[in-house]
C-alpha positions as CSV (number, residue, x, y, z in Angstrom):
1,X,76.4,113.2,-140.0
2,X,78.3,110.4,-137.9
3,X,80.4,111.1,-135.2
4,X,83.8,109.7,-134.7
5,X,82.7,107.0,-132.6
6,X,79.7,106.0,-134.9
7,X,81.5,105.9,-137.7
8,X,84.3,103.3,-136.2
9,X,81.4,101.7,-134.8
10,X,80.2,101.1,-138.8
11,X,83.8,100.1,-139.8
12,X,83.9,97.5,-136.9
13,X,80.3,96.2,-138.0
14,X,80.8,96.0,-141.5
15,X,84.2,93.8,-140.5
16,X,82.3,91.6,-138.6
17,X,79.5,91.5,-141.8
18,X,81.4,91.2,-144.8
19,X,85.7,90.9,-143.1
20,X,87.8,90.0,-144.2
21,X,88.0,92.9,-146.6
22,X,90.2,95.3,-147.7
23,X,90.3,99.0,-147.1
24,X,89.0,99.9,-150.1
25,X,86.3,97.7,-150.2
26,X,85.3,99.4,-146.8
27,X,85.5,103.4,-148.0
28,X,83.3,102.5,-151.0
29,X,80.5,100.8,-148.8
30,X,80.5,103.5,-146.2
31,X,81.0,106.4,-149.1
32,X,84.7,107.4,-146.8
33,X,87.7,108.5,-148.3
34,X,90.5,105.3,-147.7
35,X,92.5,107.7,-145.5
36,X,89.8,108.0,-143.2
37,X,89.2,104.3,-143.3
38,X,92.6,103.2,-142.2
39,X,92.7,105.7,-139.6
40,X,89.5,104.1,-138.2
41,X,91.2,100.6,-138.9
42,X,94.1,101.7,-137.2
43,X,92.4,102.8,-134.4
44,X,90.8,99.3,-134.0
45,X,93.9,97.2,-134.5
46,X,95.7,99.3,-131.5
47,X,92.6,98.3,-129.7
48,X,92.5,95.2,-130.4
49,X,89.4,94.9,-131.6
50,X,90.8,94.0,-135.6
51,X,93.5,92.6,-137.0
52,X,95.3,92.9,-140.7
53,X,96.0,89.7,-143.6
54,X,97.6,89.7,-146.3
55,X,95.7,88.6,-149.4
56,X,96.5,85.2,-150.9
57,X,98.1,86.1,-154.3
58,X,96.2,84.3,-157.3
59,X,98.8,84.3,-160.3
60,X,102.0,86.3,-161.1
61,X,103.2,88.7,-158.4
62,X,102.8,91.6,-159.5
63,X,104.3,95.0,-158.0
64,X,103.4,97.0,-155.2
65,X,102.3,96.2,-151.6
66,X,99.7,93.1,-151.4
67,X,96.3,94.6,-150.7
68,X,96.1,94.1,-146.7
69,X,92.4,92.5,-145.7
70,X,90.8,93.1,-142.5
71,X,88.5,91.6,-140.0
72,X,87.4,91.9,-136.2
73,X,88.7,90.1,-133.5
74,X,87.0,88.0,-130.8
75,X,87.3,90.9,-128.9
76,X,85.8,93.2,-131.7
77,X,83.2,91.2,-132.2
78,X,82.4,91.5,-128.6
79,X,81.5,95.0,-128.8
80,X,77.9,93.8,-130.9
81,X,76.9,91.3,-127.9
82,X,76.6,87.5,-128.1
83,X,73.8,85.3,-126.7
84,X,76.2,83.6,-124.2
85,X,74.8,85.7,-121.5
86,X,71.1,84.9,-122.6
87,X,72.7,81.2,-123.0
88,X,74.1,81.2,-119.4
89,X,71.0,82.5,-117.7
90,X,69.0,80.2,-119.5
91,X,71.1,77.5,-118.3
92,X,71.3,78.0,-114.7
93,X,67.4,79.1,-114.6
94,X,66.7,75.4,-116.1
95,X,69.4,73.9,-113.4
96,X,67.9,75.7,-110.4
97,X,64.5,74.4,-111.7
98,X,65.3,71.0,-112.5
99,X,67.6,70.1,-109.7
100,X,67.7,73.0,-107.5
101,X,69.7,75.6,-105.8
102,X,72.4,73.6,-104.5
103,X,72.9,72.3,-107.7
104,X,73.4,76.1,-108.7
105,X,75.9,76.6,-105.9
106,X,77.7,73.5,-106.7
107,X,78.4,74.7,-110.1
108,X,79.2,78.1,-109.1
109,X,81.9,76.7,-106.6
110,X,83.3,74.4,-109.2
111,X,83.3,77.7,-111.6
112,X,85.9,79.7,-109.4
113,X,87.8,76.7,-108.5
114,X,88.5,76.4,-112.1
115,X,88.7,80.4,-112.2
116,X,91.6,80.7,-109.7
117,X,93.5,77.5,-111.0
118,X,97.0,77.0,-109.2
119,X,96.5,80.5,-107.6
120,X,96.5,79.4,-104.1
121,X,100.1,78.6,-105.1
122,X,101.0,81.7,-105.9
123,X,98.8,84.0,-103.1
124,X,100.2,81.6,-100.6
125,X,104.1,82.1,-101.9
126,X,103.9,85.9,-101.6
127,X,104.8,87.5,-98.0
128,X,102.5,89.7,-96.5
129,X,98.9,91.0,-97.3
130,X,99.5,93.3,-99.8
131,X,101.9,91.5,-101.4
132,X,99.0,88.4,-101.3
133,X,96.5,90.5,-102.8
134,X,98.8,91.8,-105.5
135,X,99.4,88.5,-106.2
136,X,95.6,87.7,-106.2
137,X,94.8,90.9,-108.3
138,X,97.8,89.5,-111.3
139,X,96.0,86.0,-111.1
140,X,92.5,87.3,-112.0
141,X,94.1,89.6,-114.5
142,X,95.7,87.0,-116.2
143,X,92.0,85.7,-116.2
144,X,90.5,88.5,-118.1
145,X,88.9,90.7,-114.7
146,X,91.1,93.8,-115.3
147,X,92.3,93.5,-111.0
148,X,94.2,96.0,-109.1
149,X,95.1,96.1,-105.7
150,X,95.3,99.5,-103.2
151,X,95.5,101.2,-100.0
152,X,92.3,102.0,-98.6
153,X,90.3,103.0,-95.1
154,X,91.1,104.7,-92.2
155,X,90.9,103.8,-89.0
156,X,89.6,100.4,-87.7
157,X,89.1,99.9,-91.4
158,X,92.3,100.4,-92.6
159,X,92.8,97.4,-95.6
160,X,93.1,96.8,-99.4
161,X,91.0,97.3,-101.8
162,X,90.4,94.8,-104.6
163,X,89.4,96.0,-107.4
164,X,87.9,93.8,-110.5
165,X,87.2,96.6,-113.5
166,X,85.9,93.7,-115.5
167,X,83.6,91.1,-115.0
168,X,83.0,88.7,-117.7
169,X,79.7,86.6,-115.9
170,X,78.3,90.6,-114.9
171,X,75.1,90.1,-116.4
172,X,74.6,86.2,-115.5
173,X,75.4,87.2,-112.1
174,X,72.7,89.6,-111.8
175,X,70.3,86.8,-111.9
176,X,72.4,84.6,-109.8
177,X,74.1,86.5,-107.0
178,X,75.5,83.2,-105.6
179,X,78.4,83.3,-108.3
180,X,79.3,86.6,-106.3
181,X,79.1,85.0,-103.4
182,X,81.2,82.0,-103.8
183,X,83.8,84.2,-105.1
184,X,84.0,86.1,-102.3
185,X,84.5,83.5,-100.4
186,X,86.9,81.9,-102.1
187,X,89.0,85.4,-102.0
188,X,88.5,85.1,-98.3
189,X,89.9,81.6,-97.9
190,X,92.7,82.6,-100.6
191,X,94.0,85.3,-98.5
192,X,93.8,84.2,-95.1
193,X,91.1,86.2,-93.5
194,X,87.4,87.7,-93.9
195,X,87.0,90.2,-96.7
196,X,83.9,92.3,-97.5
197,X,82.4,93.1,-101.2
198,X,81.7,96.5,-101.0
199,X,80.4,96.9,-104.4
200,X,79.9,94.8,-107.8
201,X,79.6,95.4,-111.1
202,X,76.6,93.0,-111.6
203,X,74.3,95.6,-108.9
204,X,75.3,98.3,-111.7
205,X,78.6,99.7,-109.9
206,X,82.0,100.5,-111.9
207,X,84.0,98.1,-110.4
208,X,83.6,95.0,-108.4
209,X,85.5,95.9,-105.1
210,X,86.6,93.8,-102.0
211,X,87.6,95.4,-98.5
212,X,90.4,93.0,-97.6
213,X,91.5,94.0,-93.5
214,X,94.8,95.0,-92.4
215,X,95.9,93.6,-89.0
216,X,95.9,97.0,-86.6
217,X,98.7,97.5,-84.9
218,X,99.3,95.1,-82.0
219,X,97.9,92.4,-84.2
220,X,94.3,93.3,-83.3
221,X,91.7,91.6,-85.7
222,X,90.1,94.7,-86.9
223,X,86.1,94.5,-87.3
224,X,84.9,91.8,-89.9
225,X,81.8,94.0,-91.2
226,X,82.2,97.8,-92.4
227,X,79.3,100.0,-91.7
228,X,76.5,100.3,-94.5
229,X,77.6,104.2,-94.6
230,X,80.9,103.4,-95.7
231,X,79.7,100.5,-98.0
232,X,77.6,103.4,-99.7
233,X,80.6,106.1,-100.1
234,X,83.4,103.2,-101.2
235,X,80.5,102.0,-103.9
236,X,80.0,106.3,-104.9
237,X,83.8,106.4,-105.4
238,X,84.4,103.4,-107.6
């Protein structure tokens, strides 16, 4: 007997097989009642992961609603994996062979340049450092990396956290650390000071997060490295 979420996984997979089809069409394959199908499509939509078309009409209109046909989305379809990553990797591992690690870096570089876009206008407008990391955190949510920004540390390591709960290159960037890297350092020169990744989720963390200092008070420069025991309980709490 399926559970709730296999049995919306098998609705979203027989979109993606045979979509776009109708309700109907989906409660006979997968021996369902129609109510329990639309609840499941419904579920979807709100997520969404599919999205509803009405039939073209062939002949005479005829009465009653036009049967409604369904398929997945881009994101839907994301939930069955896609060779990109495999693509990606394979890429890079042939361009570090081929023409070597700078030639890696130099694409990796020219990947968050076109990441962060016009952002420096934007991080640069807002006054303050929270109110620059906010403004970083809405620029690489309108990107797709799911990015907040909050209080965080004690002490000499009193700062902002930035947190990324999405990373679309994760997997590639197992392989190839560098694209973490250059990031990082772009988020650094973005905001005006050294920052610190504390965790990623291409190491297999829950959240890709950046230590981002706060000037203590008297304008001291607070320390640019945070010990490795803190590293470990900031990576623990994401």
């Amino acid at each position: 007997m399926k559970t709730e979420a296999g049995t919306r996984e098998a609705v979203a997979r027989l979109l993606m097989e045979q979509g776009p089809v109708t309700a109907g069409v989906v409660a006979s394959t997968l021996r369902l009642s129609v109510p329990a199908v639309r609840r499941h499509l419904d579920a979807l939509i709100a997520d969404g992961e599919a999205e509803a078309r009405e039939a073209a009409r062939r002949g005479p209109r005829g009465r009653g609603r036009p049967a409604r046909h369904y398929l997945l989305t881009d994101a839907g379809r994301a939930r069955f994996g896609h060779g990109y990553d495999d693509l990606a990797v394979a890429a890079l591992r042939y361009l570090a062979e081929h023409a070597g690690p700078e030639a890696v870096q130099d694409f990796a570089e020219h990947r968050v340049a076109d990441l962060l876009g016009d952002a420096a206008e934007r991080v640069n407008a807002a006054q303050g450092a929270r109110a620059r990391a906010d403004a970083l955190a809405g620029v690489l949510t309108a990107r797709g990396y799911a990015a907040q920004a909050r209080a965080a540390g004690r002490g000499l390591h009193v700062g902002i956290q930035l947190c990324q709960h999405h990373c679309p290159v994760a997997h590639v960037a197992a392989e190839f650390p560098v694209l973490c890297e250059v990031e990082t350092r772009a988020f650094a020169q973005l905001l005006g000071t050294h920052v610190q990744r504390l965790a990623t989720i291409a190491r297999g963390d829950s959240a890709c997060t950046t230590h981002v200092p706060l000037p203590l008070p008297g304008g001291t420069v607070p320390p640019a490295t945070i010990s490795p025991e803190t590293i470990s309980r900031e990576r623990q709490s994401v």
